[in-house]
TORVOFI-741068 format. One record per residue (C-alpha): chain; residue in one letter; x, y, z; residue number from 1. Coordinates in steps of 0.001 Angstrom, whole numbers. Layout:
<sepa drentor="A" keba="A" x="X" y="Y" z="Z" guti="NUM"/>
...
This chain:
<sepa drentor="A" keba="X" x="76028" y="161883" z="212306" guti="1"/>
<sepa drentor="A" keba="X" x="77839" y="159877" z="209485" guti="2"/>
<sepa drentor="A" keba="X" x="80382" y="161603" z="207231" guti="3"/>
<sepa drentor="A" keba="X" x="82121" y="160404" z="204298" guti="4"/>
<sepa drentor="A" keba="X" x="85506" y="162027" z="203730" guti="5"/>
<sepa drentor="A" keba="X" x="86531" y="162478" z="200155" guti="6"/>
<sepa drentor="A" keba="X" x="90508" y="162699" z="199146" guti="7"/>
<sepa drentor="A" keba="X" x="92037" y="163884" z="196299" guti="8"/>
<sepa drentor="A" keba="X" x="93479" y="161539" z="193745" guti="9"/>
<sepa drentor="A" keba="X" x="96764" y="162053" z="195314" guti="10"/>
<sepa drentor="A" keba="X" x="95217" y="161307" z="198452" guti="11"/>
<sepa drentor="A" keba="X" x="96578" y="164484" z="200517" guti="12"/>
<sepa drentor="A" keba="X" x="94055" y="167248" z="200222" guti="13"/>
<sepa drentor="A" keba="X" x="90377" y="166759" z="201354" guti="14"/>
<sepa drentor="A" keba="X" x="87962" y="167809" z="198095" guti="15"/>
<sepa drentor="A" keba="X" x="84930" y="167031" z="199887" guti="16"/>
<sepa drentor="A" keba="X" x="82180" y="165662" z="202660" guti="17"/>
<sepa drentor="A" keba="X" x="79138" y="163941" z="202438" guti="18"/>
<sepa drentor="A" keba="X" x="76837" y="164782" z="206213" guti="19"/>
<sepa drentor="A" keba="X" x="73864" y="161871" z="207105" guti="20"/>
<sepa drentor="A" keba="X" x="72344" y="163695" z="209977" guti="21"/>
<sepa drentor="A" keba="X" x="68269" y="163526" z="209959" guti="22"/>
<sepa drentor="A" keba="X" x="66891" y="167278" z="210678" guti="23"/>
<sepa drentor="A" keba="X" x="64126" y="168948" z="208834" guti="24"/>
<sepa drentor="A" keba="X" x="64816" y="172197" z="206858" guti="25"/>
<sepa drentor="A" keba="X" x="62262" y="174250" z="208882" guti="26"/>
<sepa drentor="A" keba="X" x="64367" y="176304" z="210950" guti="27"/>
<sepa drentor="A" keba="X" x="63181" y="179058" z="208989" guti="28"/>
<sepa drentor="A" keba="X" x="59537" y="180121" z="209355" guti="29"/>
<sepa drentor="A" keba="X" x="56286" y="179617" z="206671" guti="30"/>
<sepa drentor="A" keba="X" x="56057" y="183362" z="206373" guti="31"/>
<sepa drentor="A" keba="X" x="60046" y="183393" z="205114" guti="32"/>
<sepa drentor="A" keba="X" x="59788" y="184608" z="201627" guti="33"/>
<sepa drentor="A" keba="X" x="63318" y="184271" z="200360" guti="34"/>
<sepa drentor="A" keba="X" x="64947" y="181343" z="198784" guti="35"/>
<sepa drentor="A" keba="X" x="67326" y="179723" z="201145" guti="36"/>
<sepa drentor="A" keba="X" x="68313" y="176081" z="201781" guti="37"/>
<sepa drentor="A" keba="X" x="67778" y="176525" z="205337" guti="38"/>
<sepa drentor="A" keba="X" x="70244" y="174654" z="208134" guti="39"/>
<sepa drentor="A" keba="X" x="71694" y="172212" z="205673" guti="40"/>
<sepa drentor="A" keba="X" x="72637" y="175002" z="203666" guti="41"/>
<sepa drentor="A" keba="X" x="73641" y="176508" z="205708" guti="42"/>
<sepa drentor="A" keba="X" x="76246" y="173900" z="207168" guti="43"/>
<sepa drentor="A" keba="X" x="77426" y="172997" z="204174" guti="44"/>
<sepa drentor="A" keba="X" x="78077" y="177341" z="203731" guti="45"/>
<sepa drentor="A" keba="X" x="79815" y="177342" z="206752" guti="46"/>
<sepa drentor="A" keba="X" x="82058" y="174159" z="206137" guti="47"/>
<sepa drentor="A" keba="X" x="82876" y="175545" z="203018" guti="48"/>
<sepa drentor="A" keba="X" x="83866" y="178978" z="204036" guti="49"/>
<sepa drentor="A" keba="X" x="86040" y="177556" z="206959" guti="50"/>
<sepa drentor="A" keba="X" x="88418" y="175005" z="203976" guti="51"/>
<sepa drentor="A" keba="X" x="88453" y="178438" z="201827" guti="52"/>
<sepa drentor="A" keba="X" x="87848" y="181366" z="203027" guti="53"/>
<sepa drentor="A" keba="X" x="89203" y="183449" z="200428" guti="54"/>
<sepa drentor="A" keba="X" x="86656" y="181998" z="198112" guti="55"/>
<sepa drentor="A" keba="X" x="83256" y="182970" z="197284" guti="56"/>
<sepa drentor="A" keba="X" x="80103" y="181016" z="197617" guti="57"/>
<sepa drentor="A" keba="X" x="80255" y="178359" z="194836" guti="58"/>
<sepa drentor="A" keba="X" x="83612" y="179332" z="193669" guti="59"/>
<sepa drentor="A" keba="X" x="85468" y="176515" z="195844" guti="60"/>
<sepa drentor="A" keba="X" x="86826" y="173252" z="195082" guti="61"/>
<sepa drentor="A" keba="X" x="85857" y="171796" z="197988" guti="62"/>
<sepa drentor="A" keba="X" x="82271" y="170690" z="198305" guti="63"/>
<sepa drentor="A" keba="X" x="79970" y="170630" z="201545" guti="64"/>
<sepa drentor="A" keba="X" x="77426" y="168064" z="201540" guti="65"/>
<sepa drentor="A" keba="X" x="74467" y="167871" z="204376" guti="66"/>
<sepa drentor="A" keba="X" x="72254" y="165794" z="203465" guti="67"/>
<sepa drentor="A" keba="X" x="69180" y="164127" z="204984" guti="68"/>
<sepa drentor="A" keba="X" x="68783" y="160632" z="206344" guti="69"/>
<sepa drentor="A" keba="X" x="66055" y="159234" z="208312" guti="70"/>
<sepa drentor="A" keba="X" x="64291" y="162708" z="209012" guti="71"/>
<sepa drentor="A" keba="X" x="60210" y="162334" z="209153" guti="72"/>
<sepa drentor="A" keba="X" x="60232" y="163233" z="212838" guti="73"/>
<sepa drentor="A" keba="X" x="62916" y="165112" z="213831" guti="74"/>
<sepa drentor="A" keba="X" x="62639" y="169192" z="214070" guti="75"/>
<sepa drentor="A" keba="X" x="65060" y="171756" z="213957" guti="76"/>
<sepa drentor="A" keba="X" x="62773" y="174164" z="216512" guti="77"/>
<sepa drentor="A" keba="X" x="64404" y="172468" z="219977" guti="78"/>
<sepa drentor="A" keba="X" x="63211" y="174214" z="222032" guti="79"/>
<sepa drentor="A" keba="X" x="59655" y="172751" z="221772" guti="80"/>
<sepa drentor="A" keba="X" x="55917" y="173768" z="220830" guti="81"/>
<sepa drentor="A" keba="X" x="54811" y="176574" z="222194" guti="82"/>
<sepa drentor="A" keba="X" x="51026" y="178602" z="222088" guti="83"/>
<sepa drentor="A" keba="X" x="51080" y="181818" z="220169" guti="84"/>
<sepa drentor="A" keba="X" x="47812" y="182644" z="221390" guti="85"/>
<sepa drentor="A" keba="X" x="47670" y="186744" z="222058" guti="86"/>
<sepa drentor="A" keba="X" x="45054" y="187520" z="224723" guti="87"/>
<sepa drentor="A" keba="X" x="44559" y="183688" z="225727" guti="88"/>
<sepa drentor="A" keba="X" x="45463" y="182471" z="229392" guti="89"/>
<sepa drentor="A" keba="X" x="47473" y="179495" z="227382" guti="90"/>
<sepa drentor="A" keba="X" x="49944" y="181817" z="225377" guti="91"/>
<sepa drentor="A" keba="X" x="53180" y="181538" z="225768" guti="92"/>
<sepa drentor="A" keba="X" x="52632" y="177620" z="227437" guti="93"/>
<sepa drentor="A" keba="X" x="53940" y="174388" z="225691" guti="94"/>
<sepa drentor="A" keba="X" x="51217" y="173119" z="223273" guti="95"/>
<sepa drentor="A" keba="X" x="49199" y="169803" z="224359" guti="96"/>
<sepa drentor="A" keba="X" x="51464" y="167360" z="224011" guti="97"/>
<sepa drentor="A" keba="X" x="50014" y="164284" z="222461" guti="98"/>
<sepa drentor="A" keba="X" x="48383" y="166372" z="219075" guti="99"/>
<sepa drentor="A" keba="X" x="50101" y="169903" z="219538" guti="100"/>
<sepa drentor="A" keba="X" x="47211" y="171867" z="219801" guti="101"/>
<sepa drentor="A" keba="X" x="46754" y="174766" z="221902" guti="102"/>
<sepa drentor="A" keba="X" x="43115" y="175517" z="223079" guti="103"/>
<sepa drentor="A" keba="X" x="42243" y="172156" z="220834" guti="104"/>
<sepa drentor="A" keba="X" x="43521" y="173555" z="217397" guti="105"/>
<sepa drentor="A" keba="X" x="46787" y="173330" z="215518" guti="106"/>
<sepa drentor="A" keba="X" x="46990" y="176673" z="214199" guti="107"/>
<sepa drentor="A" keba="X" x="48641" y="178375" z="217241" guti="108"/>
<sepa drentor="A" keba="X" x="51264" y="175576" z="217853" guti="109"/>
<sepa drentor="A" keba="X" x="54473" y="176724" z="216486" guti="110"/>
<sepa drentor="A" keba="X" x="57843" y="175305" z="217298" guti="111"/>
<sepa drentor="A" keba="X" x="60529" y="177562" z="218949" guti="112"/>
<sepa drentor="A" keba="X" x="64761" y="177287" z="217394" guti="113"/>
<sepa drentor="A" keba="X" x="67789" y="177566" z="219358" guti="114"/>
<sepa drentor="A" keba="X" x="67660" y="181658" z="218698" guti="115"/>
<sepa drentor="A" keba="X" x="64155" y="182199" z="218855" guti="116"/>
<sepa drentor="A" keba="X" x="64879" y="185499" z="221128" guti="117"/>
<sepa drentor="A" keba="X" x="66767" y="186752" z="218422" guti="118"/>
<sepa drentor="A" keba="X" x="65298" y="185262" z="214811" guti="119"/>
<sepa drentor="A" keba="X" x="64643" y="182562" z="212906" guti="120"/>
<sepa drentor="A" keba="X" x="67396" y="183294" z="211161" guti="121"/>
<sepa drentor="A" keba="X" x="69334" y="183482" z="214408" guti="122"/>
<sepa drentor="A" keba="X" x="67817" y="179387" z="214736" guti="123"/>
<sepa drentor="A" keba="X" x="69046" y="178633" z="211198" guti="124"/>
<sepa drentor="A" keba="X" x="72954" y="180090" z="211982" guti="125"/>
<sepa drentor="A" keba="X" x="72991" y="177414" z="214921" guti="126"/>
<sepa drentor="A" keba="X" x="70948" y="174717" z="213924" guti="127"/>
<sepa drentor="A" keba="X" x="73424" y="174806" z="210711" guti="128"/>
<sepa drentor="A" keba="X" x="76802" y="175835" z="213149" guti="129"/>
<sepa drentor="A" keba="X" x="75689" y="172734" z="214651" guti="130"/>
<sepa drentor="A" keba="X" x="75865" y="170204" z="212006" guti="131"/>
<sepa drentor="A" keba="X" x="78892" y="172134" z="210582" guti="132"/>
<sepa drentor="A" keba="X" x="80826" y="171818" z="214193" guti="133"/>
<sepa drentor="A" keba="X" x="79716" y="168335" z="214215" guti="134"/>
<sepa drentor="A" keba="X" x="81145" y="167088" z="210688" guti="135"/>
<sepa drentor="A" keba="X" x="83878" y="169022" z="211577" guti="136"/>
<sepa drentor="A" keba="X" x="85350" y="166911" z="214646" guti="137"/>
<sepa drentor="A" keba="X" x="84762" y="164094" z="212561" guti="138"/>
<sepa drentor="A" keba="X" x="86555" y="165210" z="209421" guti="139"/>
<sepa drentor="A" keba="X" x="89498" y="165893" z="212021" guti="140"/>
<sepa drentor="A" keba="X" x="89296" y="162512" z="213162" guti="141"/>
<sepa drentor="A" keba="X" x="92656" y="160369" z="213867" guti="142"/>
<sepa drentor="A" keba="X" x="90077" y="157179" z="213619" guti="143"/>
<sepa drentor="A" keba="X" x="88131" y="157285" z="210540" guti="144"/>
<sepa drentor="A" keba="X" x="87731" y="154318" z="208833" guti="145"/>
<sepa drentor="A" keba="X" x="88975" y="153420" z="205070" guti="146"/>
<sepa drentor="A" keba="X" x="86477" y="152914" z="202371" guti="147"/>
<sepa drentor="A" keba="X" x="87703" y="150616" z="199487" guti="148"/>
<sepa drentor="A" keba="X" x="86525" y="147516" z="197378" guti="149"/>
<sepa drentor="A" keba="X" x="84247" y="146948" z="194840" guti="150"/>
<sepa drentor="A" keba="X" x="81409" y="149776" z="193363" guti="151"/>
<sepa drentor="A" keba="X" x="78101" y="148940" z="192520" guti="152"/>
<sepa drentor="A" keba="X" x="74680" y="150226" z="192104" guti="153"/>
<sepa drentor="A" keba="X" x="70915" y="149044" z="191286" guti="154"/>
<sepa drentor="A" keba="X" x="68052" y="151632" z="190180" guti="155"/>
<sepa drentor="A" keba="X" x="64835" y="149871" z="190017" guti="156"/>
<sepa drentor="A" keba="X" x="60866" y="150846" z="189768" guti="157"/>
<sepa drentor="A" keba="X" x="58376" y="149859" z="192105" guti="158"/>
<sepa drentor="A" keba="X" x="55015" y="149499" z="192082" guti="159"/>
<sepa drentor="A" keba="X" x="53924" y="150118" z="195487" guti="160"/>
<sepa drentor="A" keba="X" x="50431" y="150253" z="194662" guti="161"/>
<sepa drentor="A" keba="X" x="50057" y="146540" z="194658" guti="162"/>
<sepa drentor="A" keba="X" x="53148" y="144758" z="196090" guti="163"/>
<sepa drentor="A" keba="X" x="53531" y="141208" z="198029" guti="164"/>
<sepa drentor="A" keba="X" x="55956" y="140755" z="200869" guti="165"/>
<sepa drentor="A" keba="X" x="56140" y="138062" z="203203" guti="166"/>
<sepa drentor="A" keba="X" x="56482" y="139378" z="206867" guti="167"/>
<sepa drentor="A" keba="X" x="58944" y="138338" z="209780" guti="168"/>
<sepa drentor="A" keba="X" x="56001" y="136178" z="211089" guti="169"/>
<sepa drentor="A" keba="X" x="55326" y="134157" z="207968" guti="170"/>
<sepa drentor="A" keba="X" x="52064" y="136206" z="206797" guti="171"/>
<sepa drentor="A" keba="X" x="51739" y="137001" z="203298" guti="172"/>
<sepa drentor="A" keba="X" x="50435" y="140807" z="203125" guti="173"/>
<sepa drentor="A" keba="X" x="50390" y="143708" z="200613" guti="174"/>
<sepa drentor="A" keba="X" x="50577" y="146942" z="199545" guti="175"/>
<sepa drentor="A" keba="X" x="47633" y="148971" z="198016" guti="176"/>
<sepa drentor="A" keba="X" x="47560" y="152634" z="196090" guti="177"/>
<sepa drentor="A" keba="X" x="48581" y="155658" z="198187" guti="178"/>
<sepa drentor="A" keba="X" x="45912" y="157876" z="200434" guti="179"/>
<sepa drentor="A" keba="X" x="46653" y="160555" z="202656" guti="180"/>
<sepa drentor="A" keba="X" x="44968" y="160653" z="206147" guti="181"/>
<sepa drentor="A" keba="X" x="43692" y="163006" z="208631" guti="182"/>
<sepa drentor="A" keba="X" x="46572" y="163326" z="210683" guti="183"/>
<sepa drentor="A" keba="X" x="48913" y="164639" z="207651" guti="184"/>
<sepa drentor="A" keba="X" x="46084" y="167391" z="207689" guti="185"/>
<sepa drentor="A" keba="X" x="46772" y="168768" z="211043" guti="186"/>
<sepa drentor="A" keba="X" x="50890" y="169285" z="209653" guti="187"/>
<sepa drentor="A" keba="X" x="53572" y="169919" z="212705" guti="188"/>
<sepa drentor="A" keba="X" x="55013" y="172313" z="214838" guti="189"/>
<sepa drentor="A" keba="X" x="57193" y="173405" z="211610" guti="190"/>
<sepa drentor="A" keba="X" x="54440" y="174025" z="209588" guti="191"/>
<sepa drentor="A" keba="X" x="50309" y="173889" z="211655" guti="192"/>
<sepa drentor="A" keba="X" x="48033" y="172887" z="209560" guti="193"/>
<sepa drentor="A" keba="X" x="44287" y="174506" z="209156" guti="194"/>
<sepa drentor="A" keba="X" x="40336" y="174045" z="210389" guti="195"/>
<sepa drentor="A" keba="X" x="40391" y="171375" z="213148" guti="196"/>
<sepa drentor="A" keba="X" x="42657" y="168924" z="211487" guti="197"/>
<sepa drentor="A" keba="X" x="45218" y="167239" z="214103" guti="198"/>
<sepa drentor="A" keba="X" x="48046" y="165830" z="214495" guti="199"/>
<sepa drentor="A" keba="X" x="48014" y="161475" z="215263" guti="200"/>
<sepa drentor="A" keba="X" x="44080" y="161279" z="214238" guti="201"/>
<sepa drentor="A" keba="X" x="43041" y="157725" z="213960" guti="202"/>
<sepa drentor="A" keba="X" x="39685" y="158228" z="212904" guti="203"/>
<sepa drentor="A" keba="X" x="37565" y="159620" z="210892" guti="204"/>
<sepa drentor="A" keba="X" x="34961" y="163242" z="210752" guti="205"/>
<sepa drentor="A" keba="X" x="31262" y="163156" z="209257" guti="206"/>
<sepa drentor="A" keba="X" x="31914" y="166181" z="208008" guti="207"/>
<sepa drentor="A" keba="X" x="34997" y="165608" z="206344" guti="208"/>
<sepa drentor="A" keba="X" x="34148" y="162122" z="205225" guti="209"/>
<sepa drentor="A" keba="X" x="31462" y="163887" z="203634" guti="210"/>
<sepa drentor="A" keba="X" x="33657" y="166699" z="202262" guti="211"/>
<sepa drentor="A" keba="X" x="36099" y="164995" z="201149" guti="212"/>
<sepa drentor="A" keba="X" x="34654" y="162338" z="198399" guti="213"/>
<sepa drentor="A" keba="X" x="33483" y="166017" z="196253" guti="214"/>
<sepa drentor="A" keba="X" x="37781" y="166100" z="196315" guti="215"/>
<sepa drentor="A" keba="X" x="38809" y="163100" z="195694" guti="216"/>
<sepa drentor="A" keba="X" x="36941" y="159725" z="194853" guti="217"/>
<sepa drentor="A" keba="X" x="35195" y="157802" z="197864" guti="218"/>
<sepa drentor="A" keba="X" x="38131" y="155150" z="198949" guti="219"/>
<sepa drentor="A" keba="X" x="36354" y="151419" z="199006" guti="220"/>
<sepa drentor="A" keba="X" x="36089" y="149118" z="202127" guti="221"/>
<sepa drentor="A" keba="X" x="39603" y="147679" z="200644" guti="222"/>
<sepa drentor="A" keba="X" x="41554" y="150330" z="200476" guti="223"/>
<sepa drentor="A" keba="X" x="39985" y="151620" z="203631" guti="224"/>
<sepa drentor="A" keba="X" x="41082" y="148258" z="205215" guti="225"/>
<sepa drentor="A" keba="X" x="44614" y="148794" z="203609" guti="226"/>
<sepa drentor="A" keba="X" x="45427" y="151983" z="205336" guti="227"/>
<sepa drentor="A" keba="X" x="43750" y="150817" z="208345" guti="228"/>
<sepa drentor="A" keba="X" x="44620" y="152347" z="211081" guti="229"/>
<sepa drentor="A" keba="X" x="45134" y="155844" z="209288" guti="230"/>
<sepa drentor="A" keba="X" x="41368" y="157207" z="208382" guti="231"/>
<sepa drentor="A" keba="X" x="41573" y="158136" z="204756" guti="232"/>
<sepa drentor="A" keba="X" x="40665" y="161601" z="204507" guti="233"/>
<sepa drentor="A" keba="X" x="42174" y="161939" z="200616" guti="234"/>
<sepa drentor="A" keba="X" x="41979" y="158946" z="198719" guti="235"/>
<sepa drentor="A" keba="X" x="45056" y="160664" z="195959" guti="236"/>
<sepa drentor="A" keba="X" x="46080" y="157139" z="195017" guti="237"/>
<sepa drentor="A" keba="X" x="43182" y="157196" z="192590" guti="238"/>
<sepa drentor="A" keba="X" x="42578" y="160517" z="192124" guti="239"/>
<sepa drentor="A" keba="X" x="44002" y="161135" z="188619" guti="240"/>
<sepa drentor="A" keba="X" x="42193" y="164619" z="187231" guti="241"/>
<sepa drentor="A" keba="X" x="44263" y="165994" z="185732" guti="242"/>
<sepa drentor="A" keba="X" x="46741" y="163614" z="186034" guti="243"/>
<sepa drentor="A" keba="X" x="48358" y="161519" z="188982" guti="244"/>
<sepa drentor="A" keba="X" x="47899" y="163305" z="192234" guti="245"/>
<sepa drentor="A" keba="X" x="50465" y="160629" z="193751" guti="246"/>
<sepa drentor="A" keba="X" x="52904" y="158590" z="192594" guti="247"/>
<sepa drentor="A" keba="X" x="52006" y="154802" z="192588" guti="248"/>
<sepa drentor="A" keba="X" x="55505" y="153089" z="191320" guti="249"/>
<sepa drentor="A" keba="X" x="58554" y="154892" z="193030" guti="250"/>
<sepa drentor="A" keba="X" x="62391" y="154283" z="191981" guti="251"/>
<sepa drentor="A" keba="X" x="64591" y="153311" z="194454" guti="252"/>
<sepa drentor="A" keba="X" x="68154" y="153222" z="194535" guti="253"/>
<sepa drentor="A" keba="X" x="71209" y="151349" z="195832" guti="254"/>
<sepa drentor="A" keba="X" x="74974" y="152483" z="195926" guti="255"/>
<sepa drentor="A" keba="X" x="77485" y="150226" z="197363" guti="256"/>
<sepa drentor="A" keba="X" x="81511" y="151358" z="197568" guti="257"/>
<sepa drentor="A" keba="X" x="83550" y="148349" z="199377" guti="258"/>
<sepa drentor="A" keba="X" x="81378" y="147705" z="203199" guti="259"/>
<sepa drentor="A" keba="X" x="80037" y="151391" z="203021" guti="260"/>
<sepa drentor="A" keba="X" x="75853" y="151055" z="201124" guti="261"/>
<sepa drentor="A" keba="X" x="73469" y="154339" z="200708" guti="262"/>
<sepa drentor="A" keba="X" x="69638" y="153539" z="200238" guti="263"/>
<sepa drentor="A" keba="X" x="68506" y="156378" z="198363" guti="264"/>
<sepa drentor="A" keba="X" x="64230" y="156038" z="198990" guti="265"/>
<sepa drentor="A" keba="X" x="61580" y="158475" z="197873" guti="266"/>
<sepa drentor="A" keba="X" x="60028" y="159093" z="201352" guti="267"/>
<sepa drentor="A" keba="X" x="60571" y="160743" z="204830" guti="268"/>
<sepa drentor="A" keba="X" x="61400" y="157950" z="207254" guti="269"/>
<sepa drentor="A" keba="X" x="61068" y="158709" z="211253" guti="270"/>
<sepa drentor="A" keba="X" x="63939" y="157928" z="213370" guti="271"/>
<sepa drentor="A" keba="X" x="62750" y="154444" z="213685" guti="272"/>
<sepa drentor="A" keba="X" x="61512" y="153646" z="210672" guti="273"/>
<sepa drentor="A" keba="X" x="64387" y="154363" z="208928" guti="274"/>
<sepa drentor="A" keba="X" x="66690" y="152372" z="212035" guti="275"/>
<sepa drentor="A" keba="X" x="64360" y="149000" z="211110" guti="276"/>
<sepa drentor="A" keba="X" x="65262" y="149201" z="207441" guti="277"/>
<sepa drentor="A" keba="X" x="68665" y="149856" z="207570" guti="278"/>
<sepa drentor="A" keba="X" x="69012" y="147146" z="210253" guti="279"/>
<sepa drentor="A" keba="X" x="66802" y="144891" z="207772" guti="280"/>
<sepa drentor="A" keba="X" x="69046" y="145416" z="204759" guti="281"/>
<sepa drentor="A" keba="X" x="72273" y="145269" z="206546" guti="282"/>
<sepa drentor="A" keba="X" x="71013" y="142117" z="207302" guti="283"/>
<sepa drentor="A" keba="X" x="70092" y="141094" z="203917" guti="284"/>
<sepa drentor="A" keba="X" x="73421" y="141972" z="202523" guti="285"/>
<sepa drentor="A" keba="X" x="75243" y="140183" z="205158" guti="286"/>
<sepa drentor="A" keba="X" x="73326" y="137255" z="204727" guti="287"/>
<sepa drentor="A" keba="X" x="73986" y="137588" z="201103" guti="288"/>
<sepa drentor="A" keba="X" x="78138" y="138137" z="201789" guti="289"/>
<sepa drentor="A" keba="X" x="77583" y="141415" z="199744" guti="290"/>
<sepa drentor="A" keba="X" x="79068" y="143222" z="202939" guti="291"/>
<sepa drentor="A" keba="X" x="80689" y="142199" z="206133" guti="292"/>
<sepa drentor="A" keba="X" x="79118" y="142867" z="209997" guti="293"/>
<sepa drentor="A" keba="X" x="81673" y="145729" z="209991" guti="294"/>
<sepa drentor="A" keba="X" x="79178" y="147381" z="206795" guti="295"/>
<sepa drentor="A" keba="X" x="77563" y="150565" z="207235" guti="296"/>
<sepa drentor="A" keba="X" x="74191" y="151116" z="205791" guti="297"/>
<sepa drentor="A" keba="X" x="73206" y="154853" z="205191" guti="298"/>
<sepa drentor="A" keba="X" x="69572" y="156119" z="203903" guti="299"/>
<sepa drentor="A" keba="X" x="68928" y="159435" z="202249" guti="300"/>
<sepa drentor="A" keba="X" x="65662" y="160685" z="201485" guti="301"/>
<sepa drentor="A" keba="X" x="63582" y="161864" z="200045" guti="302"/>
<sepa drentor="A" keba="X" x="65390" y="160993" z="196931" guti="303"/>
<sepa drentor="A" keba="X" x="64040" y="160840" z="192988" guti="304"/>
<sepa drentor="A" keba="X" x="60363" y="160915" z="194170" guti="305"/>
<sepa drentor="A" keba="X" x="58581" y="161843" z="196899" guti="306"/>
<sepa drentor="A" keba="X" x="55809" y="159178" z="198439" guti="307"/>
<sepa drentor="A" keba="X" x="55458" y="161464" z="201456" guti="308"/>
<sepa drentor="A" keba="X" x="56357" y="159981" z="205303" guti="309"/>
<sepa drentor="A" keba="X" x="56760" y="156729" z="206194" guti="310"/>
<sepa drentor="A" keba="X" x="56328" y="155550" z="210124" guti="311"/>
<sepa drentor="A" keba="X" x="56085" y="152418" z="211822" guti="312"/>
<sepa drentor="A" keba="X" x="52766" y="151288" z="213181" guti="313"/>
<sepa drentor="A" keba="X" x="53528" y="151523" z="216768" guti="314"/>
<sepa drentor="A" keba="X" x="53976" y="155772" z="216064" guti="315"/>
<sepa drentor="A" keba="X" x="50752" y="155308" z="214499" guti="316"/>
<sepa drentor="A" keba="X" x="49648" y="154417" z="217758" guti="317"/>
């Protein structure tokens, strides 16, 4: 966890926090029908509460923020995937581990909170306690670290649909328009998807490939060859009926105060993911003498727009 402190102008009395801490808002479960903001709310409730509390909720001057970072595989349910399968000599067991399935399908893989005797509401109080507890030994700090020098930012649109990059090897290679594949189908432990979709699917189904061009239109060898090794099982990049069914150019912002830079991206990044590009830019900026090696690069996402998860290949497997 990474927290920015902020001061007051006469630099006494704490006004706020800003959290980086990657964990999904899914403590609660699909069939929740109320509006909440789940753990990160909350945190930043609890945090709030314990600087004022004679205050009410949103009637304080100091401000709680948890936000995400790089959070496209990490789960709030820690106590792992278990079968709810009534009647089936597998329920109750931990769900196959490699696609979280439990008597090969998704739909009766459900991941289990901290209070899962209790609630998932129980699971939200300490998944959010949690984070608050944490930011709080931080904020009490006697070693935090000074943020000053010069503030910038940069807001620019990309066009990810057809974008040239040289890689680390020398290679020239290239973006192409988005797609969705199988394995997005089969959704998580959070959230199971439906029919015999699963989770890390690297290829395709005759009867979905069939399906799935009366959805969305048939993907050609290129882009096939693009998202290769993800099957495409909805080609949204150029579905556009009736209008855009995914976003091909995505904004993406940088905000720099003295050695301290936040990447603000439009996409879920897994742990790893988001580790390689915030080692990558770090680099970059170093290189550049925009920060020092004692610069701390911080990602938040999804932010503006959402271009759904990004992973490395290796996850892919």
């Amino acid at each position: 966890m990474t927290v920015i402190k902020f001061k007051g102008a006469s630099g006494q009395a704490d006004r706020g926090l800003l959290s980086f801490f990657p964990v999904h808002g899914t403590s609660l479960y699909e069939n929740n029908t109320l509006v909440s903001t789940d753990n990160k709310g909350m945190a930043a409730y609890l945090y709030e509460n314990f600087v004022e509390p004679a205050s009410a909720p949103g009637k304080n001057k100091f401000v709680a923020g948890f936000v995400q970072a790089n959070v496209g595989d990490t789960s709030p349910n820690t106590l792992g995937a278990f079968c709810e399968s009534p009647g089936k000599p597998y329920d109750g067991q931990p769900c196959e581990f490699y696609q979280s399935t439990c008597g090969n399908v998704t739909q009766e893989c459900h991941g289990r909170g901290p209070g899962f005797q209790v609630s998932d509401f129980e699971s939200n109080y300490l998944i959010g306690s949690y984070q608050f507890e944490g930011a709080k030994n931080i904020m009490t700090s006697s070693s935090l670290t000074s943020v000053a020098g010069s503030v910038r930012s940069v807001h620019v649109y990309i066009n990810m649909s057809n974008y040239t990059f040289t890689l680390p090897n020398g290679t020239t290679a290239r973006t192409c328009k988005p797609a969705m594949g199988y394995g997005f189908a089969g959704g998580t432990t959070d959230g199971p998807g439906a029919f015999d979709f699963k989770q890390g699917t690297t290829s395709g189904n005759p009867f979905w490939d069939l399906v799935k061009g009366a959805v969305t239109p048939v993907p050609s060898q290129e882009q096939k060859d693009c998202h290769a090794p993800k099957p495409i099982l909805l080609n949204t990049g150029e579905a556009t009926f009736p209008y855009d069914w995914q976003p091909s150019i995505v904004n993406i912002q940088m905000f720099r105060v003295g050695q301290m830079v936040i990447l603000l991206v439009p996409g879920e990044f897994t742990t790893m993911a988001g580790r390689r590009i915030r080692d990558a830019i770090k680099a970059k900026l170093v290189e550049k003498k925009v920060i020092g090696n004692d610069g701390v690069v911080l990602l938040a996402g999804p932010s503006n727009t959402y271009a759904h998860y990004i992973t490395t290949r290796e996850e892919y497997g």
